[in-house]
N, C-alpha and C positions, 0 to 999 in steps of 0.2 A: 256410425256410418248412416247414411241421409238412403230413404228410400224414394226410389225416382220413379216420378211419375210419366204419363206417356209423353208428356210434351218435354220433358228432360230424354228420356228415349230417342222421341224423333232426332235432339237433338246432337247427341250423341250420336245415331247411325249417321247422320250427316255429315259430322266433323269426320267420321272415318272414314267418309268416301274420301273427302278433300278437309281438310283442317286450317286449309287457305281460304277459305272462303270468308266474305264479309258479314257482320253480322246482321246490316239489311238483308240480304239473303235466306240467313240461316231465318232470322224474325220473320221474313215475308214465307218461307216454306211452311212455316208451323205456326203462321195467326198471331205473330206476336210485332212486336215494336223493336228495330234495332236494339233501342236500349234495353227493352226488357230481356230480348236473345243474350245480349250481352250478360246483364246482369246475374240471369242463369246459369250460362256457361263457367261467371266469376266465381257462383257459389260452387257449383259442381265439380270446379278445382280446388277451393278451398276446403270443402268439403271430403278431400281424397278419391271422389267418383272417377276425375278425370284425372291420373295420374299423373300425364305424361302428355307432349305434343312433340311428335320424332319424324323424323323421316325414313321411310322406308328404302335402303340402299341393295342394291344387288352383290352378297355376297364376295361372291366372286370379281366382280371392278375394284373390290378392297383384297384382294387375295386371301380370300379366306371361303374356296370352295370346299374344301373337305368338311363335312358336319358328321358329327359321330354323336352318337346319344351314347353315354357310359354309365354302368348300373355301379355304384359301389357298396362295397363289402365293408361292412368295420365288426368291430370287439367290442364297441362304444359305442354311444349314444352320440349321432354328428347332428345335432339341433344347436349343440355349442360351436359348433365347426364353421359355422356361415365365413367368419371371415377369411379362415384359410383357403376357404374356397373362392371368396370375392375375390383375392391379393393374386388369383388366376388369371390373365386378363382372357383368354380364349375361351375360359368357362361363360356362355352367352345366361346360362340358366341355372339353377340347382334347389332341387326339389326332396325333402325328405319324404319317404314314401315308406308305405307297408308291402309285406310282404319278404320276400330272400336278399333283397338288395337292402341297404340302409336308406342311398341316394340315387337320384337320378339326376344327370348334367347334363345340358346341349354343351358340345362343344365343336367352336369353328376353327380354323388352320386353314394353310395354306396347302400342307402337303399333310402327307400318312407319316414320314417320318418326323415330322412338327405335332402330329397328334402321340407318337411315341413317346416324345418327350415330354407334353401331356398328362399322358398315363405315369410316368418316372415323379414328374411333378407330387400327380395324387398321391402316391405310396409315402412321399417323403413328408403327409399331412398325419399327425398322430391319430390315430386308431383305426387308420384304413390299413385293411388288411388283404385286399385282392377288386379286382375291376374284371368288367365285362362290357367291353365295347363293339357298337355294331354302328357300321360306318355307310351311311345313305347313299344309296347310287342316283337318284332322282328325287324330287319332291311334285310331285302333284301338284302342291297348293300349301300353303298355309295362311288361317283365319285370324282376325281377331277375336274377342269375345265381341257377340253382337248384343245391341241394346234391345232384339226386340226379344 
C-alpha cells in the first residue's frame, strides 16, 4: 500500500467533498496541472488508496430506515465466515472484533420485523451461536475517514 503524500491528501479530502468534480479543478486547488490531478487520482485507485467512487443515498428513500448494529456470538473462529455473511444482502458492514462478541455488523431493513428475520438469518450461519442487537433511534452524523 502506497504512502500518500499531502498533495494525494488534499486530494482526496477534495474528492470527498464532491467526487464530481473536474480534474482542472481538483489540479488548479492543489498547484498541479489537470493532467497531473488526473494522473494522481489514476494511481491512487490503482493503488487501493481510493477504493471506491459511490454515491451517498438516504437510507430511508431506499426503505431501509431501521439500522441496528448486531454484536455476534460464535463457538468458532468467523474470519472464515465472510461470505455467509456477505450472501446477507441487509448486512451493510461486518467487522471481526475483540473482545465478548466474535462480530460486529451494521445492518439496514426496512422494518424491525425485517431486522428479525435478520437475526433468524445469522443463527442459520454455522458457529453463531447467539446475537445482540441494538437498533438506532437517530444518527448524528456519519464520517468518512478523512485524508488529513
Amino acid at each position: 500500500m502506497k504512502r500518500v503524500d499531502d498533495i494525494d491528501r488534499q486530494l482526496i479530502a477534495l474528492l470527498q467533498q464532491d467526487a464530481t468534480q473536474p480534474y482542472a479543478a481538483l489540479g488548479k486547488a492543489v498547484g498541479l496541472s489537470a493532467g497531473a490531478a488526473h494522473e494522481r487520482v489514476r494511481k491512487l485507485r490503482e493503488q487501493g488508496v481510493i477504493r471506491a467512487t459511490t454515491v451517498d443515498v438516504d437510507p430511508a428513500a431506499l426503505d431501509r430506515g431501521v439500522l441496528a448494529f448486531v454484536l455476534v456470538d460464535s463457538n468458532t473462529w468467523m474470519g472464515e465466515r465472510a461470505d455467509a455473511f456477505a450472501a446477507v444482502p441487509e448486512i451493510q458492514e461486518a467487522h471481526v472484533i475483540a473482545g465478548s462478541a466474535s462480530l460486529l455488523v451494521k445492518v439496514r431493513t426496512a422494518t424491525t420485523e425485517q431486522l428479525q428475520d435478520v437475526l433468524r438469518r445469522l443463527y442459520a450461519i454455522d458457529g453463531v451461536n447467539g446475537t445482540q442487537a441494538t437498533v438506532v433511534l437517530e444518527t448524528f452524523f456519519e464520517r468518512p475517514v478523512h485524508a488529513g
